[in-house]
Residue, then its C-alpha position, 0 to 999 in steps of 0.5 A: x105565814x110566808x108560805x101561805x103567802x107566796x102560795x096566794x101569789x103562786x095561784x094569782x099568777x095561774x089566774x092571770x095566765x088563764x087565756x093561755x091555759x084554755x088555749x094550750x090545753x085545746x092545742x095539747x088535746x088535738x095533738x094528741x090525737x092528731x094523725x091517727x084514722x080513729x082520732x079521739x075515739x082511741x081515748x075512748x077505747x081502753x076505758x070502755x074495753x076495761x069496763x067491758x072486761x070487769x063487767x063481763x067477768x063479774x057479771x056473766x063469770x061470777x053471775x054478779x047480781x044487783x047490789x045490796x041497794x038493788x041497782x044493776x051491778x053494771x051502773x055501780x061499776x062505771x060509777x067507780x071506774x069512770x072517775x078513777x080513770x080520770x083521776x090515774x090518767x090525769x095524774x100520770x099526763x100532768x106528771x110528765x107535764x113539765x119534761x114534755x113541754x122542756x121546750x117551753x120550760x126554758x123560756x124565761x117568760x113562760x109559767x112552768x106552773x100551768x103545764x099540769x093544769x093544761x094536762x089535767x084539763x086536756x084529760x077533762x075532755x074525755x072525763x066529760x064525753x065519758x060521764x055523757x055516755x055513762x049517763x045515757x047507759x044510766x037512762x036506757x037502765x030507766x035510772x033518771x036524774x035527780x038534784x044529787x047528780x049536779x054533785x058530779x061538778x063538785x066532785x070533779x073539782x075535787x079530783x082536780x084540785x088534788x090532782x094539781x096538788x100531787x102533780x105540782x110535786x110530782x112534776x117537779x120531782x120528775x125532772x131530776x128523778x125519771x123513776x117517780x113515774x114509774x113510782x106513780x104507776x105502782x101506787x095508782x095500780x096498789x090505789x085502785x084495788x085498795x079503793x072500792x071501784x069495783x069492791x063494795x065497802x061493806x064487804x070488809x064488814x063492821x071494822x072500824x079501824x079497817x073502814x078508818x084506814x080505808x077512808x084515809x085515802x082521798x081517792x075513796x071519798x071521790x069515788x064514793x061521791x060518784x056514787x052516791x051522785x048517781x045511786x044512793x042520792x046522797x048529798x056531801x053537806x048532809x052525809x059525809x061533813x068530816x069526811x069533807x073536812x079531811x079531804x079538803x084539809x088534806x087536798x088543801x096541805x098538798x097543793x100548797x106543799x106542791x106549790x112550794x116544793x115546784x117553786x123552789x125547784x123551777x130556777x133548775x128545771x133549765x139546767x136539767x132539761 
């Protein structure tokens, strides 16, 4: 219960630091891009050039045609890609959050907490130009908005909140183990082929225990959310209610022991860093 309790606290605090969590992650994305001729446009580049690859080879190499439901396999690829590009990017910057601001971690009064939120926000920025420009590729393929496509906000939350959860414990980690990025980009490179961005589900066929493992990955129902936002125009409440159950149950255990284990690990960050 104290857990819990200390947790409340942990997040009244984020909330109360709110003015200078919108104003660093502002600054943290202009630096970022500051000083090069092409600016933001180089966080665009690798993203599109990856989806141009994928596409190109399974649609031109392998002569890939519609999914099963008859949609243009390249609106089914972006509306796995895009998500999980926020999703690994976020997580990799939030995860080196609190060794690159070690400036400020040695600042009694600054709150270390919100360091991977500022990351994590600052990646919003490009998630959101990226979801425009998928929405008018969906448009110029004659595909229109439908009320499932304000899902995309909730999914997103999803993808935020247990990005923080993983970061908080990640970050922490990072400060006295400089391997865990190195841990990160390993399991975020075995994540993407073991969830189905640019595989389809039904491939693997009716096997339950492979579908029940598959679907332990949280990272899968974010995915396939996209996705039935965009395609199949299926709503989360109706369609997946233990599968919601589960991701939140699991997202919600994680940010709380990744609050904890980054409380516990704060009064030492100084004497690292």
């Amino acid at each position: 219960m104290r857990v819990f309790k200390n947790f409340l606290i942990f997040i009244r605090d984020i909330i109360n630091s709110r003015q200078m969590i919108w104003q660093m992650t502002v600054s943290d994305f202009k630096a970022t891009y500051l000083g090069s001729y092409l600016g933001i446009v180089w966080a665009f580049i690798q993203p599109i050039v990856t989806i141009f690859v994928f596409w190109f080879i399974f649609s031109v190499g392998f002569k890939t045609g519609p999914t099963a439901t008859g949609c243009p396999f390249i609106l089914w690829l972006i509306a796995g890609m895009i998500p999980w590009f926020f999703l690994a990017d976020a997580l990799n910057q939030a995860t080196n959050s609190v060794v690159g601001y070690s400036y400020l971690v040695k600042k009694v009064v600054f709150r270390v907490s919100t360091l991977p939120i500022i990351k994590i926000l600052a990646s919003s920025f490009v998630h959101i130009i990226l979801l425009l420009v998928m929405l008018i590729i969906f448009l110029c393929y004659h595909q229109l908005p439908t009320f499932c496509y304000f899902q995309i906000v909730y999914f997103y939350i999803c993808t935020f909140m247990l990005v923080l959860g993983i970061s908080w414990l990640t970050s922490a980690i990072n400060v006295f183990a400089k391997d865990i990025t190195q841990i990160i980009a390993v399991i975020l490179q075995l994540g993407f082929w073991a969830t189905p961005i640019f595989w389809d589900f039904s491939m693997i066929g009716h096997r339950p225990l492979l579908e029940f493992l598959f679907k332990l990955n949280p990272a899968f129902y974010i995915i396939q959310g996209y996705r039935d936002s965009l395609i199949y125009n299926i709503t989360f409440w109706d369609h997946h209610f233990w599968w919601t159950v589960y991701f939140w149950c699991f997202t919600i255990g994680v940010l709380v022991f990744g609050a904890f284990v980054f409380r516990k690990l704060r009064p030492h960050f100084a004497d690292v860093l």
